[in-house]
C-alpha positions in Angstrom: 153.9 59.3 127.3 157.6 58.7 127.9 158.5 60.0 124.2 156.4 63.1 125.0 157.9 63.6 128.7 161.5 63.3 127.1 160.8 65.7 124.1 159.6 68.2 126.5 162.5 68.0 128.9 164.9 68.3 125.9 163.4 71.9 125.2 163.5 72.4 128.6 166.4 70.9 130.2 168.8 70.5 126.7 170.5 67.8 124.9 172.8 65.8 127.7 176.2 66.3 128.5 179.1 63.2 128.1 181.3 62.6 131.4 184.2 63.6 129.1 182.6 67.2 128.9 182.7 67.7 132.5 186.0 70.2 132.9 184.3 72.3 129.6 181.7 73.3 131.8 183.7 74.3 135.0 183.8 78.4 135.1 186.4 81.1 135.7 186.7 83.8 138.1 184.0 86.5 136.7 181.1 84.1 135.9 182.0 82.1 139.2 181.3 85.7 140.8 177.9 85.7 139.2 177.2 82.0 140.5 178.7 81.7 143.7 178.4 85.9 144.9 175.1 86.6 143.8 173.3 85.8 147.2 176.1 87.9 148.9 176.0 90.6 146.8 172.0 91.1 147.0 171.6 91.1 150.6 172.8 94.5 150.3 169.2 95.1 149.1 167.8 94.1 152.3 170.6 94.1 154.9 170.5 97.8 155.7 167.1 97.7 155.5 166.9 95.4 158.6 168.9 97.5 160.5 167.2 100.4 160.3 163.8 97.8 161.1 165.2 97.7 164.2 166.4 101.0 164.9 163.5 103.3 163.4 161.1 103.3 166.1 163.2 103.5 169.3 164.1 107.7 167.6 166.3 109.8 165.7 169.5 109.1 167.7 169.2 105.3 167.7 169.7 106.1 163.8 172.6 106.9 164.3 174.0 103.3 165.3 173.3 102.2 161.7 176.6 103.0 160.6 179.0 101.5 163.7 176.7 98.5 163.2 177.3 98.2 159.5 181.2 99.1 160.3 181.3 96.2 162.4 179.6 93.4 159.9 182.2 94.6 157.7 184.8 93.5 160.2 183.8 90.6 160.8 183.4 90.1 157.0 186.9 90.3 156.6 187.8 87.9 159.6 185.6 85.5 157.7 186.6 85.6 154.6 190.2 85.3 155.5 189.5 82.2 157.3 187.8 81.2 154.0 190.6 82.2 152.2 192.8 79.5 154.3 189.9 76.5 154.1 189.8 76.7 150.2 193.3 75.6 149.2 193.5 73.0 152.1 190.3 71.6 151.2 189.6 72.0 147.4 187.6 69.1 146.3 185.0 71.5 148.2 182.2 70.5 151.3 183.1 74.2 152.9 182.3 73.9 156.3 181.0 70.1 156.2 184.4 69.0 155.6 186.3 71.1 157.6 184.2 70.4 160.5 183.8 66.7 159.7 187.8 66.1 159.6 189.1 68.0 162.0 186.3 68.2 165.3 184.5 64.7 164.3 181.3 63.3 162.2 178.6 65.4 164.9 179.9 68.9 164.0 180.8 68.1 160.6 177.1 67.0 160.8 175.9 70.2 162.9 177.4 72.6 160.5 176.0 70.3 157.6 172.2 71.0 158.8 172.9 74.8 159.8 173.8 75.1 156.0 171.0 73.1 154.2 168.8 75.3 156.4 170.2 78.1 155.6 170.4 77.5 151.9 166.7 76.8 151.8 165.7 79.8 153.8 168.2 82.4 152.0 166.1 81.1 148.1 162.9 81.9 149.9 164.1 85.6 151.3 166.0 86.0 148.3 163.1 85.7 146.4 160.5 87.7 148.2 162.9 90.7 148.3 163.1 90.9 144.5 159.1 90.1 144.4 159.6 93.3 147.0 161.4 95.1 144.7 159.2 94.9 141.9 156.1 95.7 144.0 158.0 98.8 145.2 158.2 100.2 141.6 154.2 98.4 140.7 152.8 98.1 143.8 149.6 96.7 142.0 151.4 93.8 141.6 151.5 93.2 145.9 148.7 91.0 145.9 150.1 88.4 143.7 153.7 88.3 145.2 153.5 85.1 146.1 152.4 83.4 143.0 155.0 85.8 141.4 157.8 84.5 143.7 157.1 80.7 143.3 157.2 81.8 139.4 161.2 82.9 140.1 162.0 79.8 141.8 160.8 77.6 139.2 162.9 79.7 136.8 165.7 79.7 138.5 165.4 75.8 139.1 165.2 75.6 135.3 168.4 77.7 134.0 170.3 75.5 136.9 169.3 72.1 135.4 170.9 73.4 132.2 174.0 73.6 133.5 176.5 75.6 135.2 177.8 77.2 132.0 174.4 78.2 131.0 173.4 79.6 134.9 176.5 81.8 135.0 175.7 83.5 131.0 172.0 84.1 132.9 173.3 85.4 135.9 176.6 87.5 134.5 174.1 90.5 133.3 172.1 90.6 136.4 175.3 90.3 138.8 177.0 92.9 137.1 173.9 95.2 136.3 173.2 95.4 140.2 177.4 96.2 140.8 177.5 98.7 138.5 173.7 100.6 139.5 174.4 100.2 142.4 177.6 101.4 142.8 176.4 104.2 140.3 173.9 105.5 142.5 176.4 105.2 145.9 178.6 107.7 143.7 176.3 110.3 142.8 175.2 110.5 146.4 178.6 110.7 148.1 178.9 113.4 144.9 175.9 115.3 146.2 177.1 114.8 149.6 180.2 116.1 149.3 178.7 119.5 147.3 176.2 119.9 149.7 173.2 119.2 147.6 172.4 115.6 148.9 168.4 116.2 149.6 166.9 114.7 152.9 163.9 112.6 153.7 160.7 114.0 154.5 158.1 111.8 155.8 154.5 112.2 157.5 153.5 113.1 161.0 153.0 109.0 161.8 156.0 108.6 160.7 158.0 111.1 162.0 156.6 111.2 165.3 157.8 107.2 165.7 161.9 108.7 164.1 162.1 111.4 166.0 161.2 109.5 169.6 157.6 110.1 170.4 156.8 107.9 173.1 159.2 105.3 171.7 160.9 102.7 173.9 164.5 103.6 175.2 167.5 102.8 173.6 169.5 99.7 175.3 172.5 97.5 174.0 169.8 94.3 173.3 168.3 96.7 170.5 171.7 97.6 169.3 172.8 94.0 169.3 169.3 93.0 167.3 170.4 95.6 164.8 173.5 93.9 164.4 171.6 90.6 164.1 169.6 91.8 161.3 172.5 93.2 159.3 174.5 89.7 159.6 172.3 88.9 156.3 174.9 90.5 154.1 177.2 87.9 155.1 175.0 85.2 153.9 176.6 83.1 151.1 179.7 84.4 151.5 180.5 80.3 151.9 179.1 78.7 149.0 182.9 79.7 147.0 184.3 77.3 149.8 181.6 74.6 148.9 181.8 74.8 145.1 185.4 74.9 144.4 185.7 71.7 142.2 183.3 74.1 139.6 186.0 76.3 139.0 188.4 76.0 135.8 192.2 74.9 137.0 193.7 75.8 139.4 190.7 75.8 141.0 192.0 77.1 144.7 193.8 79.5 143.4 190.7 80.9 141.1 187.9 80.3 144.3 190.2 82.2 146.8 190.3 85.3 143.8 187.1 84.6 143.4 186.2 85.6 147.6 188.1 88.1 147.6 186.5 90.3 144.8 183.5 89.0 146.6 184.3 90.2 149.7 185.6 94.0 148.5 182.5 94.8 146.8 179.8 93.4 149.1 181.8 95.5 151.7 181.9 98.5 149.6 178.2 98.4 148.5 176.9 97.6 151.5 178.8 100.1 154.1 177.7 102.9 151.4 174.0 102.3 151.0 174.1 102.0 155.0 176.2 105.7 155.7 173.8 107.2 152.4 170.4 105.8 153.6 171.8 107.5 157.0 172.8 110.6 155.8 169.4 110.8 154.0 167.7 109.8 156.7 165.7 107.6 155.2 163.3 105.1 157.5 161.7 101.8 156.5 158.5 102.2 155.4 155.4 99.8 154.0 155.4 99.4 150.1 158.9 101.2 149.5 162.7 100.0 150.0 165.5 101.5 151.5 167.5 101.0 147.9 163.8 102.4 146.2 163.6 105.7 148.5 167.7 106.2 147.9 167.3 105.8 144.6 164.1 108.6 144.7 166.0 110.7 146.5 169.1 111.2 145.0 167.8 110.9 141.5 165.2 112.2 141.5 163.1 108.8 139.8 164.1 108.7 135.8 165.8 105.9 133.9 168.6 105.5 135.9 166.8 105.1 139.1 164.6 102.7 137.6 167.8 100.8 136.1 169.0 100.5 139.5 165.5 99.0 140.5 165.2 96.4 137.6 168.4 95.1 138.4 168.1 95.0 142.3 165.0 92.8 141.6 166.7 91.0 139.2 170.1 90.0 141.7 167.7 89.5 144.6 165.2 86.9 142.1 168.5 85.1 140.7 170.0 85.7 143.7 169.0 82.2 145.0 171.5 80.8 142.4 174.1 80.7 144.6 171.9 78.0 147.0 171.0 76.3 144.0 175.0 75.4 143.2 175.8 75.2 146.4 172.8 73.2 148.4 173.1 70.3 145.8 176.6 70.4 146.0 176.6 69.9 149.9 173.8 66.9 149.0 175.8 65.5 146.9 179.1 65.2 149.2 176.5 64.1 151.8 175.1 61.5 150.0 178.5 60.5 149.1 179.2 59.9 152.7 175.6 58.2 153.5 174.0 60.5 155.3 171.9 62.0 152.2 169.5 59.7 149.7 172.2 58.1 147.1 169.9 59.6 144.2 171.6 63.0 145.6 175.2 62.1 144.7 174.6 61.2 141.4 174.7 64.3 138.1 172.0 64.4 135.8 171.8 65.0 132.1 173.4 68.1 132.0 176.2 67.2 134.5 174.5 68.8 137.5 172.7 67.9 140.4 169.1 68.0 139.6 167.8 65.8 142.3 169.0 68.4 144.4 167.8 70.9 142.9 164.2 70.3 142.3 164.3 69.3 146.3 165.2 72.8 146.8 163.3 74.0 144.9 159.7 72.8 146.7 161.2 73.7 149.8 161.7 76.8 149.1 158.3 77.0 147.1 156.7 75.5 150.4 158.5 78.7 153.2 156.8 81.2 150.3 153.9 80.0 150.7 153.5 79.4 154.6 154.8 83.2 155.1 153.4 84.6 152.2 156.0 85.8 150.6 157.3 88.5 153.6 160.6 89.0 153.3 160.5 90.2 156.6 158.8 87.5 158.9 161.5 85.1 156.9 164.3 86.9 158.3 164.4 86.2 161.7 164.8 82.9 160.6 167.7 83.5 158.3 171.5 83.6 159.0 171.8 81.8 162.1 172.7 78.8 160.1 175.1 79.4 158.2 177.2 81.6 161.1 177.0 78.6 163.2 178.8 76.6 160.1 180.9 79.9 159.9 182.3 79.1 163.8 182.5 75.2 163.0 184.5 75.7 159.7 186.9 78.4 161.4 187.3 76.0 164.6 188.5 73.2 162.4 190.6 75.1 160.7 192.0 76.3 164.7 192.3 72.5 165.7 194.1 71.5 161.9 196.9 74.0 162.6 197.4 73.0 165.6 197.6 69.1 164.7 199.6 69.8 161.1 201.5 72.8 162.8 203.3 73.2 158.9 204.6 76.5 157.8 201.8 78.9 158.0 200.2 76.9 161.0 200.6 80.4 163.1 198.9 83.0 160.6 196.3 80.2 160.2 195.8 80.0 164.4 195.3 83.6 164.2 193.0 84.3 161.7 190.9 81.1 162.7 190.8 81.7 166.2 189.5 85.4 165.9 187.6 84.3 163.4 185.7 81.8 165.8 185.1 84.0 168.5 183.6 86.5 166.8 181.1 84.0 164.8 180.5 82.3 167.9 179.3 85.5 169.7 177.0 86.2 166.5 175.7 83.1 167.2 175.0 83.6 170.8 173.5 87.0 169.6 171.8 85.8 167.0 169.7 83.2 169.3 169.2 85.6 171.9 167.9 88.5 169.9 165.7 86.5 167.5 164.6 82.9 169.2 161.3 85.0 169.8 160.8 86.2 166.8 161.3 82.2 164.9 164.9 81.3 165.2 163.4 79.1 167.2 162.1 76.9 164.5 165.7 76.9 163.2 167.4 75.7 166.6 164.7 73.1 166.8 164.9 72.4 162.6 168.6 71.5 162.8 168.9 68.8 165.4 166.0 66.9 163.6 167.5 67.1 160.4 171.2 65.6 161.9 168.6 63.1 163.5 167.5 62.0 159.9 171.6 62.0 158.6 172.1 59.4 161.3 169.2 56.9 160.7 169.6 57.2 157.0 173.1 56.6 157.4 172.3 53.7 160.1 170.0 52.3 157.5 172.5 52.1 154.6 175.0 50.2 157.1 171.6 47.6 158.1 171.4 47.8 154.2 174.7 47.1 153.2 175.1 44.2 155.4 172.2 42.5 154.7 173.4 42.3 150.8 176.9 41.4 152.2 177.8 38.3 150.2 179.9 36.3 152.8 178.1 34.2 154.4 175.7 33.3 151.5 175.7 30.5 149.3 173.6 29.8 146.2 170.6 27.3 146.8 168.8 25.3 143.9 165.3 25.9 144.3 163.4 22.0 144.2 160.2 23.7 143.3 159.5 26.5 140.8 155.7 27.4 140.6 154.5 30.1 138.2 151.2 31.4 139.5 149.8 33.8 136.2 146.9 35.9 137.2 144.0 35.7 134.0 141.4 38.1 133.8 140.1 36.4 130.2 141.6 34.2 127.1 143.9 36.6 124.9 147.1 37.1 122.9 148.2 38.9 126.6 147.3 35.8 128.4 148.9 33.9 125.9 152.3 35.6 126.2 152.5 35.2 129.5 151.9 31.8 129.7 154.6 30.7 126.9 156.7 32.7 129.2 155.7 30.8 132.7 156.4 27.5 130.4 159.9 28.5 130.0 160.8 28.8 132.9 158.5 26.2 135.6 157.4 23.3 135.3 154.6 23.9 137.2 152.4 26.5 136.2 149.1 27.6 137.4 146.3 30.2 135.9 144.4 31.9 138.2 141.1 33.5 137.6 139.4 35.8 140.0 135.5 35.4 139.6 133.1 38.0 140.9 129.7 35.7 140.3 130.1 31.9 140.0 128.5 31.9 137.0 131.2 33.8 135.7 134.1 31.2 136.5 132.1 28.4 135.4 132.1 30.3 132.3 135.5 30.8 132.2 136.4 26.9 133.0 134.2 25.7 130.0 136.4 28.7 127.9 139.5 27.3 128.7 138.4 23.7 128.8 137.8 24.6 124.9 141.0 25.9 124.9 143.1 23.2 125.9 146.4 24.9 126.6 148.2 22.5 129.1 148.1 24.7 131.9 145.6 23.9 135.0 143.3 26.6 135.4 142.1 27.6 139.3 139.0 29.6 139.8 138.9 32.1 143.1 135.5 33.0 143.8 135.3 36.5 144.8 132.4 37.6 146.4 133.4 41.5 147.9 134.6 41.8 144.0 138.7 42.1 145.5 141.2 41.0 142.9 144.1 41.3 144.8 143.2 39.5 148.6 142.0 36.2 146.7 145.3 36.2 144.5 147.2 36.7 148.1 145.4 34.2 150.1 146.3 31.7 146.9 149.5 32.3 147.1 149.7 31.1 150.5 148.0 28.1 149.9 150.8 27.5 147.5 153.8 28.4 150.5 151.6 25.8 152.7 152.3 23.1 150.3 155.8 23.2 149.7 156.5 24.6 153.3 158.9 21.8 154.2 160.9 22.6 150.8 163.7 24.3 151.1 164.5 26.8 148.6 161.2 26.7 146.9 160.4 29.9 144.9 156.7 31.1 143.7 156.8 33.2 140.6 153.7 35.4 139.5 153.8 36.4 135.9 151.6 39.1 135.1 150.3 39.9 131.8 150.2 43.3 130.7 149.2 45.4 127.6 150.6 48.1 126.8 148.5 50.5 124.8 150.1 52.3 121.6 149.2 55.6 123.2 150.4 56.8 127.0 146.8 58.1 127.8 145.1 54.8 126.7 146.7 53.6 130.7 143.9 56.0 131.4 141.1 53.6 130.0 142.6 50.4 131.1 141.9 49.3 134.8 145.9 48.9 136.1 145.4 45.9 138.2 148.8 44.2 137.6 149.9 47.6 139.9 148.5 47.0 142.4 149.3 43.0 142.4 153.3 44.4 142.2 153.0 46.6 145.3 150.7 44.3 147.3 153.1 41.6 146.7 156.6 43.9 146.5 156.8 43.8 150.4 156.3 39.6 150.5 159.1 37.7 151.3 160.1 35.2 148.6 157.8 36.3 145.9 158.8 37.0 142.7 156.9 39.3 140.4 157.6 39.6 136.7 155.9 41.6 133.8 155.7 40.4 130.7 153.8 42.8 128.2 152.2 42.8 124.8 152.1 45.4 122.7 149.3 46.8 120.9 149.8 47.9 117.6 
């Protein structure tokens, strides 16, 4: 079974990578767009979108916010990313906001901003996802009804081209990344084109619809809705981190390529996503059920054909792959984490292809399991989405305030500046965010995060209990007087056999056991090994409710009771096991030495040892 398991994940997975490999597979400044900008980059799909979500029913004029709104995420883009643009080189063995936060305002925030980005990551796979499944379904709506087997589908995918590396993630995600840039940014130019030659068509609905658009007994306009709005379109800023957290993947210098990196970033999510806001305007397009904002764009100012449905296919395909971005970034964080004790060590560790797959696959369910519970609605998972990672946005850039003024070195003013703006505009996101959305199942994010800094402090408590409970100081070895090998028998064979050549090598007192189910059974089994005449005594435990395992325990106690005044005495159970020549053979076998290991795994001065025979 092991050969088989291994040959599969081979095909799957690939050949493993040597440590020494390790700087081969870091990436440059294109293919770390692809990686790292993907998630960015596609919530241009959906971020306008939102928006008008919000907008749409209050009337026509409310419409007319989109664009100020979108103006103003772009601003505060900027104000981010130039903070960002500060963090990387002063902190470029990566952690992003973790580290920042940890060094400069103390282990809770660091830990805060740690949990609002680990939430974040797992929500923006699962919206991510459901917007590309959205996609699709826009162009073959018969495929709705199976959107969310479809999305788990693109999870596992994307979980599988990330254990093979980051090499081999970027060459899957270059095509996408830059098919969506260039379709997209296709499309914004033929309408600005049409626009400017007056032939830009505009959006003709029906009477349901446009009686809800043009104000028909819809609710009045007020600066909470407006602020929602801007809530909503604060998903285009989403990932616009993960460069920060992943520097150490870049090729040397790795700053200097992360910060180039952002900023190309940062000028085309800006770009793209401030057009198809002002051209979904001046189209007056609305959100409706079944069809995109991109898909009735794309309709309208091409008129369908293959370049409308190019832009399509590759929308879908940035918003499916867009999750890549969490997937380098998420076990990235976990790793650093881990590294500190506040994660399971497993996360801290690469796997065969020099990434972190524990992380990964753990995404990867929990993303699978959000699909699921919301079906697959991009737009019930939103409301949920973003306040994370702005929170780790205002942690990061306050850091950053407090480490200029404690280093006050050369650029410690530009650096006050930036931050401190920076700050007080992501903390009055964040204030906006919660307001306008804890209704709606923010919420479960506010109450999410404290229980999951909860968890980094009793894992990190327990690995302190752990530690000093190995600690060697105070600990001197002890001579055990009495060795007793205790070797549970179920018959006479070459298995039994083995086992108790073994036990004789190493005790001088050795016992068989035999569990009996009928008396007439163990008297059996004494005249059997009476025939045999092995050395070894052999005690028979009757059995009567036909339990293997409580007899064996209850035994073993009898054996503590007798050498309870002996100091350093150690009971050994040697099991004999048989291993099959084929893996599903285990399935014919009763297992019973399994369950004698975890009964007796938890008992304090027990040793347990396996000592198996092969079958041919």
């Amino acid at each position: 079974m092991l050969s088989t398991w291994r040959s599969l994940k081979r095909i799957l997975v690939g050949r493993p990578l040597s440590t020494a490999v390790a700087h081969a597979e870091r990436i440059g400044r294109l293919p770390g767009l692809a990686v790292f900008s993907s998630d960015a980059l596609s919530s241009v799909a959906y971020a306008s979108e939102e928006i008008l979500l919000v907008l749409a029913p209050v009337g026509a004029v409310a419409l007319g916010y989109s664009v100020p709104v979108a103006v103003t995420i772009v601003v505060l883009l900027f104000l981010v990313v130039a903070s960002y643009r500060q963090v990387i080189p002063a902190y470029p063995h990566g952690g992003g906001s973790y580290t920042v936060a940890r060094e400069n305002l103390g282990v809770m925030p660091g830990l805060v901003a740690a949990a609002s980005l680990l939430v974040d990551y797992t929500l923006t796979v699962a919206v991510s996802v459901a917007a590309g499944i959205a996609a699709v379904t826009s162009a073959i709506p018969v495929l709705y009804q199976h959107r969310v087997a479809l999305a788990i589908l693109c999870v596992a995918l994307v979980a599988l081209a990330n254990l093979r590396g980051v090499r081999e993630s970027a060459a899957v995600l270059s095509i996408p990344t830059y098919g969506f840039i260039l379709t997209l940014g296709g499309l914004l130019a033929v309408g600005g084109y049409r626009w400017l030659t007056g032939t830009l068509p505009h959006a003709t609905y029906p009477e349901a619809v446009h009686a809800v658009t043009a104000g028909a007994a819809a609710p009045a306009l007020t600066l909470f809705l407006v602020l929602r709005a801007f809530s909503s379109g604060c998903t285009a800023m989403t990932g616009v981190e993960a460069i920060a957290n992943g520097v150490t993947s870049f090729r040397e210098p790795s700053a200097k390529n992360a910060v180039a990196t952002l900023t190309m970033l940062a000028a085309i999510l800006a770009v793209l996503f401030l057009g198809t806001t002002v051209l979904a305007h001046s189209l007056g397009v609305v959100p409706v059920v079944g069809q995109t904002i991109v898909s009735q764009i794309g309709r309208l100012v091409l008129g369908g054909g293959p370049f409308y449905f190019a832009v399509q296919v590759f929308t879908a395909m940035v918003l499916l792959l867009a999750a890549n971005t969490c997937f380098a970034a998420f076990p990235s964080l976990s790793s650093i984490l881990a590294e500190d004790r506040f994660m399971p060590r497993q996360l801290a560790h690469r796997g065969d292809r020099l990434v972190y797959s524990n992380g990964i696959l753990i995404l990867s369910f929990l993303a699978c399991a959000l699909i699921v519970i919301f079906r697959g609605d991009t737009h019930a998972l939103i409301p949920l989405y973003a306040i994370g990672v702005f929170l780790s946005f205002t942690l990061s850039q306050l850091g950053m305030v407090r480490r200029a003024l404690r280093l006050r070195d050369a650029r410690w003013v530009r650096t006050l500046v930036v931050s401190g703006a920076g700050t007080l505009a992501t903390a009055l996101v964040v204030g906006i965010f919660t307001a306008t959305k804890f209704a709606h199942g923010a919420w479960m994010v506010v109450l999410v995060i404290p229980v999951l800094i909860l968890f980094f402090l009793r894992l990190k408590d327990h690995y302190a209990e752990f530690g000093k409970a190995l600690a060697m100081e105070e600990w001197s070895a002890v001579a055990p007087r009495r060795h007793t090998a205790i070797v549970p028998v179920s018959g006479i064979h070459r298995g039994v056999a083995n086992a108790l050549t073994y036990a004789l090598s190493v005790s001088n007192d050795v016992r068989a056991v035999y569990i009996a189910e009928h008396p007439q059974d163990g008297e059996r089994m004494e005249e059997q090994w009476a025939l045999w005449d092995n050395g070894v005594p052999l005690v028979v435990l009757e059995s009567p409710y036909r339990s293997v395992v409580g007899p064996l325990l209850q035994y073993i106690e009898q054996v503590d009771e007798e050498f309870q005044n002996d100091v350093g005495a150690l009971v050994t159970v040697v099991l004999p096991e048989i291993v099959p020549s084929k893996w599903w053979h285990h399935l014919l076998h009763n297992n019973t030495a399994l369950l004698v290991k975890g009964a007796l795994l938890f008992r304090r001065g027990k040793i347990v040892v396996s000592v198996p025979y092969h079958l041919e």
